[in-house]
C-alpha positions as CSV (number, residue, x, y, z in Angstrom):
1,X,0.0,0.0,0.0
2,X,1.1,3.5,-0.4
3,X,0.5,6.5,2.2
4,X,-0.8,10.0,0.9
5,X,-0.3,12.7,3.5
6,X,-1.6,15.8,3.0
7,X,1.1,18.1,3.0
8,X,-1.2,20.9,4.2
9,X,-1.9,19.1,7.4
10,X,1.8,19.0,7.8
11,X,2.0,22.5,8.0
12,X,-0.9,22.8,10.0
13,X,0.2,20.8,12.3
14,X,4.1,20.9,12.6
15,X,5.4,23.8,12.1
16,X,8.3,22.8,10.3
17,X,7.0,23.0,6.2
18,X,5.9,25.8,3.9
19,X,5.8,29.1,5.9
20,X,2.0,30.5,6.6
21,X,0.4,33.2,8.0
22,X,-0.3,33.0,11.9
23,X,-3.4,32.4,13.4
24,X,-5.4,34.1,15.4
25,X,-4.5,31.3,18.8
26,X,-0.8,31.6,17.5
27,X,-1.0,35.5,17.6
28,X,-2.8,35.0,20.9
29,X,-0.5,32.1,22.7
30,X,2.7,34.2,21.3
31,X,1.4,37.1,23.6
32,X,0.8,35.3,26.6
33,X,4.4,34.1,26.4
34,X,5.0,37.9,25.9
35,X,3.2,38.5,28.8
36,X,4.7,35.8,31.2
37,X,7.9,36.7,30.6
38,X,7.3,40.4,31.1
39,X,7.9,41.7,27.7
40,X,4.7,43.9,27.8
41,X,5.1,45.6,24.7
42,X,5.8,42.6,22.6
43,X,2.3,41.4,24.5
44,X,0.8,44.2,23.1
45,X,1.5,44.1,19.5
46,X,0.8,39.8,19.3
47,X,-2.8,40.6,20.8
48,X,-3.0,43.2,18.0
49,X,-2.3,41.3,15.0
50,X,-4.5,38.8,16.7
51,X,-7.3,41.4,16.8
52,X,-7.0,42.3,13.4
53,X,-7.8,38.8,12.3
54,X,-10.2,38.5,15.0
55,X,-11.9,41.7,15.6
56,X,-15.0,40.2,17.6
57,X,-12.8,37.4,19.9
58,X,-13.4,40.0,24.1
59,X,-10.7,37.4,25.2
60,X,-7.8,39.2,23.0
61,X,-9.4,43.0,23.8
62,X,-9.1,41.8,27.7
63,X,-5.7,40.2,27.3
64,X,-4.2,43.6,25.6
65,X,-6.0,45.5,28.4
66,X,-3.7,43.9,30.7
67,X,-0.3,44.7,29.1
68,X,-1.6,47.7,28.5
69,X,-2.1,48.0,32.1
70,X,1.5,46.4,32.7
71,X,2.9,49.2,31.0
72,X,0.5,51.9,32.5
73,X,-1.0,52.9,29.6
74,X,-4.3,53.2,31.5
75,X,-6.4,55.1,28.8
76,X,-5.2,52.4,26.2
77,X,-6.2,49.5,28.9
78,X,-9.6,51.3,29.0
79,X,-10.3,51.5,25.8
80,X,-9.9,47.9,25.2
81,X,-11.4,46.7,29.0
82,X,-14.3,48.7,27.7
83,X,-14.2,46.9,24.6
84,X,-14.5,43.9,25.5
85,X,-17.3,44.4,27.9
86,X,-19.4,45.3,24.9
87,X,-18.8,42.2,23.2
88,X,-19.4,39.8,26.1
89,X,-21.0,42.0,28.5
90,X,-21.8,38.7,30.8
91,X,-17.9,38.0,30.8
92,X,-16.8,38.5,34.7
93,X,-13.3,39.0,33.5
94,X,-13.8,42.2,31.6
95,X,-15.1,43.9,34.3
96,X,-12.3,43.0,36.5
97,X,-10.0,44.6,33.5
98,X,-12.2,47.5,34.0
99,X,-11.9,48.4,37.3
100,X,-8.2,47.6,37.3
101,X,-7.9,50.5,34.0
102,X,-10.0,52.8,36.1
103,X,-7.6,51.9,39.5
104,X,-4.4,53.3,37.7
105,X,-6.3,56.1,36.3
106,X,-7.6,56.8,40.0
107,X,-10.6,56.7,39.1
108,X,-12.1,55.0,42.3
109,X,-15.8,55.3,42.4
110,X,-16.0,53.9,38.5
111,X,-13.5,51.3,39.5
112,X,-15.8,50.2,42.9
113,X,-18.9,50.1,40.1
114,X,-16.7,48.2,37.4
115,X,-15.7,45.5,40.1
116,X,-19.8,45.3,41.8
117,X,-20.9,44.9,38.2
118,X,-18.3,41.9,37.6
119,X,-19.7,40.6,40.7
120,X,-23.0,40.8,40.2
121,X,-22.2,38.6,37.1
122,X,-20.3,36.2,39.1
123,X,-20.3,36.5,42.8
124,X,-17.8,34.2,44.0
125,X,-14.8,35.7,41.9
126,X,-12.2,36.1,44.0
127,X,-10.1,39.0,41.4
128,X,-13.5,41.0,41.3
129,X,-13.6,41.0,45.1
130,X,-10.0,41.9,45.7
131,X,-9.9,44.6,42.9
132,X,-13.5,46.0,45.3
133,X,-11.6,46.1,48.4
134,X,-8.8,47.2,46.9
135,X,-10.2,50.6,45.2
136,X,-12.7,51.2,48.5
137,X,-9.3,51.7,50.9
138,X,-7.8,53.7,47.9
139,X,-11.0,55.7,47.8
140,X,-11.1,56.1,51.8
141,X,-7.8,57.1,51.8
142,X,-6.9,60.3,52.7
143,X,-6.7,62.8,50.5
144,X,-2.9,64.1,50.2
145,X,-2.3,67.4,51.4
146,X,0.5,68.5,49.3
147,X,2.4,67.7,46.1
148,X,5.8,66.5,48.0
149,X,7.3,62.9,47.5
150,X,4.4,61.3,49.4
151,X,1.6,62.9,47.4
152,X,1.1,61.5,44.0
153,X,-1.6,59.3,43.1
154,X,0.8,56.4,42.4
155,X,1.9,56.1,46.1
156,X,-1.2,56.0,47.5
157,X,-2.3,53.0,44.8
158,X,0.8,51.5,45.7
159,X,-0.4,51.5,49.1
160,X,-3.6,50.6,48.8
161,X,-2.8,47.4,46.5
162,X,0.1,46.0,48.5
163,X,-1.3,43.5,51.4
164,X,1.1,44.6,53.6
165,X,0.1,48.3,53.9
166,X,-3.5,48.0,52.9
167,X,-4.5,47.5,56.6
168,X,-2.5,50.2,57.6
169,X,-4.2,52.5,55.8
170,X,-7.1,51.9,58.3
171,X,-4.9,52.5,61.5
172,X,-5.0,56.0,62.9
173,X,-1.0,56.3,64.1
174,X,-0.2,55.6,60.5
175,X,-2.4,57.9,58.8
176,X,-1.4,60.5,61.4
177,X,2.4,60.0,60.4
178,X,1.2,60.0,57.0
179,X,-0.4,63.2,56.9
180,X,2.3,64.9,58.2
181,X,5.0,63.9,55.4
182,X,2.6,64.4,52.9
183,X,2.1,68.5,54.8
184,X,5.5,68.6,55.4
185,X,7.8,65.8,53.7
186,X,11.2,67.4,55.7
187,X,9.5,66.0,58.6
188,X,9.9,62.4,57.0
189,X,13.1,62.4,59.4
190,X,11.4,62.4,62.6
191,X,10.0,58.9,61.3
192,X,12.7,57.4,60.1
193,X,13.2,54.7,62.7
194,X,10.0,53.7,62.7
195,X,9.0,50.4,61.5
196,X,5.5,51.3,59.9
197,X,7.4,54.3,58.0
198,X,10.0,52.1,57.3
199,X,7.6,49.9,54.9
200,X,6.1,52.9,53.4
201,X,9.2,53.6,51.8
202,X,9.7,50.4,50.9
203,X,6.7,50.3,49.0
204,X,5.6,53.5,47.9
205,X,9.3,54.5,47.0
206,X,11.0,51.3,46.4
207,X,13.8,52.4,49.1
208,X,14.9,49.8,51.8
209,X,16.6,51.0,54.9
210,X,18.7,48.6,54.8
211,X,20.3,48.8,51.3
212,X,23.9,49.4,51.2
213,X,25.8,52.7,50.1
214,X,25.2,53.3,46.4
215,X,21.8,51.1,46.5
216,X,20.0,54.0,46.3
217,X,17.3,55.6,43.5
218,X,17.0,56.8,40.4
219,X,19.7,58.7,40.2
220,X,22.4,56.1,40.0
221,X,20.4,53.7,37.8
222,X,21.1,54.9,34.7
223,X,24.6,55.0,32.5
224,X,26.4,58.5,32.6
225,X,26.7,60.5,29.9
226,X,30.1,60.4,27.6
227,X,30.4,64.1,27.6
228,X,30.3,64.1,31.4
229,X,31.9,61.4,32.2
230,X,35.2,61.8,30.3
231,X,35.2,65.6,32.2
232,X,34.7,64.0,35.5
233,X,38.3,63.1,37.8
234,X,38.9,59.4,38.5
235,X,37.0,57.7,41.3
236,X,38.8,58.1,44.5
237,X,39.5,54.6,46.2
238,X,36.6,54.1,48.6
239,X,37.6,54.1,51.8
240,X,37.9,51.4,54.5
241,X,34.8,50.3,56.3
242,X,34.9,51.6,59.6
243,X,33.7,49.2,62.3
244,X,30.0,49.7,62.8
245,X,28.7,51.3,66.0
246,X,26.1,49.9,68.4
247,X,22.2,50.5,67.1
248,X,20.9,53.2,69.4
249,X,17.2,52.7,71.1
250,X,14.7,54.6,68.9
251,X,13.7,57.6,70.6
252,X,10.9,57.8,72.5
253,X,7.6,59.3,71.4
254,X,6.8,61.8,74.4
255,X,3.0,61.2,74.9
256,X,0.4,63.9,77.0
257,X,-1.6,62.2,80.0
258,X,-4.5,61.5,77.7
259,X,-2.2,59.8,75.4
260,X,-0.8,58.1,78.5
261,X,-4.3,57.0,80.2
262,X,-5.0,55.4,76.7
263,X,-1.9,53.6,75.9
264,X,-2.4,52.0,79.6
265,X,-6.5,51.1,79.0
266,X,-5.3,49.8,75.8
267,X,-2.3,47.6,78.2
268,X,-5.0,46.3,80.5
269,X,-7.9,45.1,77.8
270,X,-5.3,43.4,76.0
271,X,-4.1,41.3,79.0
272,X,-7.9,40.8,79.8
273,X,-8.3,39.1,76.5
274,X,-5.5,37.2,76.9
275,X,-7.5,35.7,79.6
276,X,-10.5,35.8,78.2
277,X,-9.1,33.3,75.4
278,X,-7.5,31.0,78.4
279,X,-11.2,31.2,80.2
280,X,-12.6,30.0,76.5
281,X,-10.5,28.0,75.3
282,X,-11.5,26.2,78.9
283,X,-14.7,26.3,78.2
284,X,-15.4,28.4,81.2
285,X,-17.8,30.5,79.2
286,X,-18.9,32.6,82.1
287,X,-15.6,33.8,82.9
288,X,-14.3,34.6,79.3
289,X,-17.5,36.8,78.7
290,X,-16.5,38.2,82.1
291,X,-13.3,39.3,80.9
292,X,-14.1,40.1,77.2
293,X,-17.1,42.5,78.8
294,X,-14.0,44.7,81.4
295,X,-11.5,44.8,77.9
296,X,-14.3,46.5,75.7
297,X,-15.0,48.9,79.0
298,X,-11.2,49.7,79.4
299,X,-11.0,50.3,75.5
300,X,-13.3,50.2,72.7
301,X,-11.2,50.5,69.5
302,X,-10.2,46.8,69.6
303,X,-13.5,45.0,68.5
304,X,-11.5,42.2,68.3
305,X,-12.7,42.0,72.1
306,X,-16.6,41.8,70.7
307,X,-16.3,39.1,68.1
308,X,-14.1,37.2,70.9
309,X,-17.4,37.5,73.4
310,X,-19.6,36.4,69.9
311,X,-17.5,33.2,69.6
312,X,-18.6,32.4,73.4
313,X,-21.7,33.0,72.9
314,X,-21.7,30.5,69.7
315,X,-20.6,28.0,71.5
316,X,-23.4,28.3,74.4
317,X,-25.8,28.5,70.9
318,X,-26.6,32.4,72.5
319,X,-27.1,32.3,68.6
320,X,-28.8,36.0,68.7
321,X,-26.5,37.3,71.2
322,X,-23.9,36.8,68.6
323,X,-25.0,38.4,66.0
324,X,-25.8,41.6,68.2
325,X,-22.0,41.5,69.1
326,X,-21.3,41.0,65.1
327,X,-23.5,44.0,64.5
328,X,-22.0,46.3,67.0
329,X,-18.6,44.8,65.6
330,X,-18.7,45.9,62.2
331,X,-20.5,49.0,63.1
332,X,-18.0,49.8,65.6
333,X,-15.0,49.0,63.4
334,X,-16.1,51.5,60.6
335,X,-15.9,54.1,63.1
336,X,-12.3,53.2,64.3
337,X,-11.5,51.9,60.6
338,X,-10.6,48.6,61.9
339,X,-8.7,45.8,59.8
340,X,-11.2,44.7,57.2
341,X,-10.2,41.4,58.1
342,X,-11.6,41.8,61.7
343,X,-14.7,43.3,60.2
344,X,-15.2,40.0,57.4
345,X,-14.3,37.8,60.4
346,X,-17.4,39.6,62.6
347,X,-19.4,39.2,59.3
348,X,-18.4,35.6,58.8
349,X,-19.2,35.0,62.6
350,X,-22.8,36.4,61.7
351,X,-23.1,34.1,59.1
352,X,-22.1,31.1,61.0
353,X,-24.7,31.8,63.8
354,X,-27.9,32.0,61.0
355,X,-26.8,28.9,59.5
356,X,-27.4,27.3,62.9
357,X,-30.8,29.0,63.2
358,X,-31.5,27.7,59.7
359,X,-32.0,31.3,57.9
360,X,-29.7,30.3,55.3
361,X,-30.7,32.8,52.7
362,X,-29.7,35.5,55.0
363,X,-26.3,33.6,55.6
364,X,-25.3,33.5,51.9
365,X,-25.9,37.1,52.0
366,X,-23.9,37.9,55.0
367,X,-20.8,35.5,53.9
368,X,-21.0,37.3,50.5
369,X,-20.5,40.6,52.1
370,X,-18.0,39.4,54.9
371,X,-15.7,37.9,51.1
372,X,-16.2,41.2,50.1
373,X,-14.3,42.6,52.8
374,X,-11.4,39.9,52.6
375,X,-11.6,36.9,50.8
376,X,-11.2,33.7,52.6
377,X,-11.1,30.5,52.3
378,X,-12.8,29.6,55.1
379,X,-15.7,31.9,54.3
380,X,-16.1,30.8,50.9
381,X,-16.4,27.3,52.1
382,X,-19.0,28.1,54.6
383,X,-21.1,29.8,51.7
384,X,-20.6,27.0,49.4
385,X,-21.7,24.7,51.8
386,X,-24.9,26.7,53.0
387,X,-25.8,27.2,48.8
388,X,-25.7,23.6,48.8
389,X,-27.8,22.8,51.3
390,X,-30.6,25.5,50.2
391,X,-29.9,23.8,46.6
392,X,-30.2,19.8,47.6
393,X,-33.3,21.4,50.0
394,X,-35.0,22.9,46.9
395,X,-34.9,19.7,45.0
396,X,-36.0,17.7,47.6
397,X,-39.2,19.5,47.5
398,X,-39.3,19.4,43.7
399,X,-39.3,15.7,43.5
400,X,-42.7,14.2,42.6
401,X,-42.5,11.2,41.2
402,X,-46.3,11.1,40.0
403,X,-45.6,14.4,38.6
404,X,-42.5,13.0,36.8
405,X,-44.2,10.2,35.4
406,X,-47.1,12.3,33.3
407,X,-43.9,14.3,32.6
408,X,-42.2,11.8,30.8
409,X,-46.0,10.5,29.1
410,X,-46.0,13.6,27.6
411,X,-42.4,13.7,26.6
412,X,-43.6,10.2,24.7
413,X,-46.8,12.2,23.0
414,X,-44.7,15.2,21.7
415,X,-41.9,12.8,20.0
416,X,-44.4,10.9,18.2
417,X,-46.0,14.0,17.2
418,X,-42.3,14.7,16.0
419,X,-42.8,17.9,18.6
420,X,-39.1,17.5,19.4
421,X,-38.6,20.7,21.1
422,X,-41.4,20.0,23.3
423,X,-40.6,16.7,24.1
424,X,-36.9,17.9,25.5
425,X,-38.8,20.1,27.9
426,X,-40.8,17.5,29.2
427,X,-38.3,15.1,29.5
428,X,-35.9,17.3,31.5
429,X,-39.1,18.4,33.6
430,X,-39.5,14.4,34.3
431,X,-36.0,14.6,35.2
432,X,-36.5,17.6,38.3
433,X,-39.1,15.6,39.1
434,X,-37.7,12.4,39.8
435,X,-33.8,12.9,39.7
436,X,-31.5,9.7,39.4
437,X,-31.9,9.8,43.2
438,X,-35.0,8.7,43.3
439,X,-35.4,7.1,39.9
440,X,-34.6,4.0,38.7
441,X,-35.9,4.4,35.2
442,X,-33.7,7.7,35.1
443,X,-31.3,6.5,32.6
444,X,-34.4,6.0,30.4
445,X,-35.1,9.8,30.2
446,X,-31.7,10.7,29.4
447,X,-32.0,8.1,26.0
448,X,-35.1,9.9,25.0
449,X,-33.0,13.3,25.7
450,X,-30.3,11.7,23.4
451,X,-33.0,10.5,20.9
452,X,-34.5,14.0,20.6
453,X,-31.6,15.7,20.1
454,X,-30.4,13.8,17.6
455,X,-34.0,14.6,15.7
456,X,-33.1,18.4,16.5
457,X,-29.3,18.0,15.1
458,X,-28.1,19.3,18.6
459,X,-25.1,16.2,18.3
460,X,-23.2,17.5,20.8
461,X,-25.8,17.8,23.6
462,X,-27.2,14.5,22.7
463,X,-24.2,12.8,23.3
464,X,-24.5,14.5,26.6
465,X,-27.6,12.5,27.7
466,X,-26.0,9.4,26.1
467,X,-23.2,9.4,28.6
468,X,-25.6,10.3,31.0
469,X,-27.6,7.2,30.2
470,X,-24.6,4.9,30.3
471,X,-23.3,6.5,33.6
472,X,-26.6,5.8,35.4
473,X,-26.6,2.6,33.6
474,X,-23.3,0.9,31.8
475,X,-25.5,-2.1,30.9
476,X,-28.3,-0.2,29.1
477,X,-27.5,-1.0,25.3
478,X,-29.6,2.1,23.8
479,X,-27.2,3.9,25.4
480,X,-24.4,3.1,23.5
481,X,-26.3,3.1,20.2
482,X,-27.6,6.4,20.9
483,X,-24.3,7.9,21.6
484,X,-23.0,5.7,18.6
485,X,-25.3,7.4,15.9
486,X,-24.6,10.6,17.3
487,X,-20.6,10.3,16.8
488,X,-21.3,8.8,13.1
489,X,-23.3,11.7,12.2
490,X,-20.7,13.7,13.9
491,X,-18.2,12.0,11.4
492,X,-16.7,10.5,14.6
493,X,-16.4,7.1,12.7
494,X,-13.7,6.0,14.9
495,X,-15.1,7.6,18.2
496,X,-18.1,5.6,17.1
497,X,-16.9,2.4,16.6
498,X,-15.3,2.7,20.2
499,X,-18.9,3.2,21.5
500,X,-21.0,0.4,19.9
501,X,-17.7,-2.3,20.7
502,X,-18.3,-1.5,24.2
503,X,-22.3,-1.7,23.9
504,X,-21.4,-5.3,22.8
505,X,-19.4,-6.0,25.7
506,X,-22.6,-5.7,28.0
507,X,-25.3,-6.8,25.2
508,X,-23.0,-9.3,22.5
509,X,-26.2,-9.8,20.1
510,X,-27.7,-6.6,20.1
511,X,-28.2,-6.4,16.6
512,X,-28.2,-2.2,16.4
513,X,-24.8,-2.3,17.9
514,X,-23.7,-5.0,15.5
515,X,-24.5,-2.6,12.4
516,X,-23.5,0.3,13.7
517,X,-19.6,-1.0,13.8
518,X,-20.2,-2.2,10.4
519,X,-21.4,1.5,9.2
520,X,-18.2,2.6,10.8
521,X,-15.7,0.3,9.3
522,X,-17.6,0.7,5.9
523,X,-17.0,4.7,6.3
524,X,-13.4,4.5,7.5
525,X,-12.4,2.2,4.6
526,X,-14.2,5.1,2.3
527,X,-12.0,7.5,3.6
528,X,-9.0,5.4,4.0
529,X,-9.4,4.2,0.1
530,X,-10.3,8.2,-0.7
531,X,-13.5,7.3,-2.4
532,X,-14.7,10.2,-0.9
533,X,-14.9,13.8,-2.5
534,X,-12.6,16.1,-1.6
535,X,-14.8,18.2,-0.4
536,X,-15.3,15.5,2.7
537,X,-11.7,15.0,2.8
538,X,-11.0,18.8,4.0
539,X,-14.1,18.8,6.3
540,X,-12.9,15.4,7.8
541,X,-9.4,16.6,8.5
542,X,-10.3,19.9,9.7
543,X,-12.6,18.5,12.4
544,X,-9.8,15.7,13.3
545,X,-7.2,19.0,13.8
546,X,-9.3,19.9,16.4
547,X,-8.2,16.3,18.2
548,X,-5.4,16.7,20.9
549,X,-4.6,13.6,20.2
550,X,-4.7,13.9,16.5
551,X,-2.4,16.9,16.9
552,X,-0.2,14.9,19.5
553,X,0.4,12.0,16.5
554,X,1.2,14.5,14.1
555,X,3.6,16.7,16.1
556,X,5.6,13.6,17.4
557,X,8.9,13.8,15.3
558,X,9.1,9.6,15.3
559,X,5.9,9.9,13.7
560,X,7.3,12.7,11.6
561,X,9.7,10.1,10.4
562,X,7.8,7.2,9.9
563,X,4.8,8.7,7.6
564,X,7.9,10.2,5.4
565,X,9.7,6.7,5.0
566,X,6.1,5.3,4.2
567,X,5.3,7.7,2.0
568,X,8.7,7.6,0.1
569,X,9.4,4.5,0.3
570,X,6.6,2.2,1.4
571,X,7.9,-1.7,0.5
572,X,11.3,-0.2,2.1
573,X,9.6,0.9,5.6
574,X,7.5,-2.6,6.0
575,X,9.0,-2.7,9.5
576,X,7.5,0.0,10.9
577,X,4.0,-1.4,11.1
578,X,5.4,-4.4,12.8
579,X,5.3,-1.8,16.1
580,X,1.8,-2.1,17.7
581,X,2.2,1.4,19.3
582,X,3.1,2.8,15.3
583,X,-0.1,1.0,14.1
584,X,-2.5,1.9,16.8
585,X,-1.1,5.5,15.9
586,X,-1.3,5.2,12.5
587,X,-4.8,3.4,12.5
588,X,-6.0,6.9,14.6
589,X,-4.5,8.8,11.8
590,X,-6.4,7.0,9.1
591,X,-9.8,6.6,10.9
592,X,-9.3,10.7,11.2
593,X,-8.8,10.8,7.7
594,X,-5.5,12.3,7.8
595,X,-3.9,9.8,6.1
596,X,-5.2,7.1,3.1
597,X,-3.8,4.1,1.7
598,X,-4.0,3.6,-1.9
């Protein structure tokens, strides 16, 4: 026999013939690369060649977005977030490039209202959520005062998007010290041992305290000038390091009485906490409320001392009493600006306490707002698990299995009638009615499902049902026969063939299944012999190009080799087939219609 292999395949597939032009996916994979490896601007002008072949594809308008972004182009990263909102406005993603364009830009309120539209689209997306609690600190923020060092836009982003300085933008010593370099930035030496200011250099300015000499900014980043640096004298050897001198104790912040009284209040509640969480973790409930009740008296800004008394009362199922304490919480810690965190874990604590009383729709909604102040894994779990209850609850009172059965009568009615839209519906009404779960003639449903939407030429959703029907029941024949005659119309003669061999493993007479493998071999041999128009030929291998495995077989460079020997030189490369792992490729290859002996 001789192989023909389209040569046209081989360029589809390897790469290594006739040059082409790239597709759209190439274009698209080459700027992800781009992207990944931080060449932005080579990101950029991949996802624009891929636009111009694809103009209506919101995946490549969101992708560009974000290199745009990467390179702080923000208008540029609008344009195309907005973009691609328009052509899949139910896309969560392009929202989320949204709000980030509108973050750079500093545009806060659109960026909130970018992010709550993204979420209202898909609630549990953890990028929309941090992009919303990102832009409400920026937006709560304050305001700078001046236009020193500390005052531009881009600092206080910087800020507000790293985790490590987010909460501080909610604690009032910070802000204070804050304030005052932004006023005043000379002052920024009177902070300089401080820790707090220490990591707002860091990441606002990029400058470590504890870089070496020359480590410093821009200034020595870039390469001198010729002209200068021929005029300049040569470096002077650098000195030797003298021996370094013992740190000195910061100095001490002088405080007034007031600021006194509080720092000791604050000393006290903290130390009854401490015992409150001994007392609890005892299970001396008394006594921990005890002490949690004399720290919120001795200072109130902590309301890590009220979701601490909440937890008690949890556990003595005070289930009410908790969620007062939640409330006043969260209501006290936007007064303080408490860690979010504190405020989602008060939320989350809420939640917890109306799953126990069984208001579960109220609990979803309380863990969604408690994720939207910090997302955690904890408190996505907890709302997963309650949706799932109200879910399994709601079909639990759907199931009527009278109900289900005139269902499925009328299902029968309609497809005689050849009413094949109107027998889906009733069949996947029979289905709510009387789930697998409660079912045993459930796999029956999903066959007629398969049956009518093989009348409606909806292949792919029929096959579907079919391996619905064989998962509820691997012994059910009609199954496979229905999932057979799908893949033959789908041209899936191979894929076909699979199905009905393993029909006949359960049911070894079943005459459909017998006839539908002899279709199959009777097509594959068509193909394989190319009595087939060429037309079919193109359409056949086009479809098999969309196989992995297809595309797997024809990338392999072994493979390479061995369809060129057998195509060269075909009595020559006899050996080849003697392989089984070469033949079951090569069988794949012709049932796909890639290749054809003549």
């Amino acid at each position: 026999f001789r192989i023909v292999w389209d040569c046209r395949i081989k360029n589809n597939c390897t790469g290594s013939f006739d040059d082409k032009m790239p597709t759209s996916d190439e274009l698209k994979a080459k700027g992800n690369a781009c992207f990944q490896s931080g060449d932005y601007q080579g990101a950029v002008s991949a996802f624009s060649e891929a636009i111009a072949i694809d103009p209506s594809n919101h995946v490549l308008f969101s992708n560009r977005s974000g290199s745009h972004a990467s390179l702080k182009d923000y208008d540029a990263a609008l344009a195309d977030a907005e973009k691609c909102v328009s052509l899949k406005p139910d896309w969560s993603k392009g929202y989320s490039r949204l709000s980030a364009a509108y973050f750079g830009k500093t545009k806060y309120d659109e960026a909130i209202q970018a992010a709550e539209e993204g979420l209202k689209r898909d609630p549990d997306n953890a990028q929309l959520r941090s992009a919303l609690a990102d832009a409400r600190a920026a937006k709560t923020a304050p305001k700078p005062q001046g236009q020193g060092l500390f005052s531009s836009p881009e600092v206080m982003a910087r800020l507000a998007m790293d985790p490590r300085t987010r909460a501080l933008l909610g604690q009032p010593d910070f802000m204070a010290m804050l304030s005052d370099v932004q006023g005043n930035p000379a002052n920024m030496n009177k902070h300089l041992q401080n820790d707090k200011f220490q990591l707002l250099l860091e990441v606002a300015l990029g400058f470590k305290m504890s870089a070496g000499p020359g480590a410093g900014g821009a200034a020595g980043a870039g390469e001198e000038d010729e002209a200068d640096s021929a005029s300049k004298p040569a470096p002077k050897p650098a000195p030797k390091p003298e021996p370094k001198a013992e740190p000195q104790p910061a100095p001490e912040v002088e405080m007034d009485d007031a600021q006194k009284e509080k720092a000791a209040r604050k000393a006290e509640a903290i130390k009854e906490k401490e015992a409150g969480n001994a007392a609890y973790k005892s299970r001396n409930f008394d006594e921990a409320i005890s002490h949690y009740n004399r720290a919120w008296e001795l200072f109130d800004e902590d309301i890590s001392f009220m979701t601490n008394r909440a937890a008690v009362y949890f556990e003595m199922d005070q289930f009410d009493r908790c969620m007062e304490d939640c409330d006043r919480a969260v209501e006290r810690g936007r007064e303080v600006r408490a860690d979010y965190k504190l405020v989602a874990k008060a939320m989350q604590r809420k939640g917890s306490a109306l799953v126990k009383l069984d208001r579960l729709d109220e609990a979803v909604q309380v863990f969604n707002k408690s994720l939207t102040e910090h997302r955690n894994a904890d408190t996505l779990k907890k709302l997963n698990d309650t949706e799932k209850i109200i879910k399994e609850r709601k079909e639990q009172a759907y199931i009527n299995m009278d109900l289900s059965n005139e269902e499925k009568e009328k299902g029968n009615e309609a497809f005689k009638g050849q009413r094949y839209p109107d027998a889906v519906k009733h069949y996947t009404e029979a289905l709510r009615r009387g789930p697998p779960s409660v079912n045993p003639e459930a796999h029956k449903l999903h066959s007629n499902l398969a049956a009518c939407y093989t009348k409606l030429g909806a292949y792919p959703e029929g096959v579907k049902a079919a391996d619905k029907c064989i998962e509820l029941a691997p012994s059910f024949a009609k199954g496979y026969s229905r999932k057979g005659a799908l893949q033959f119309l789908m041209k899936e003669h191979d894929k076909a063939m699979i199905t009905y061999k393993q029909g006949l493993e359960h049911d070894p007479e079943n005459q459909e299944l017998k006839e539908g493998v002899e279709n199959c071999i009777r097509a594959i041999s068509r193909f394989a012999s190319g009595a087939v128009s060429e037309e079919e030929i193109k359409e056949r291998q086009a479809r098999s190009l969309q196989d992995p495995e297809v595309q797997g077989i024809l990338k392999d460079p072994l493979m390479q080799t061995i369809l060129h020997d057998l195509q060269e030189n075909p009595q020559a490369s006899q050996h080849h087939l003697k392989q089984p792992e070469v033949m079951a490729k090569l069988n794949k290859l012709v049932a796909a219609g890639i290749v054809q002996m003549k």
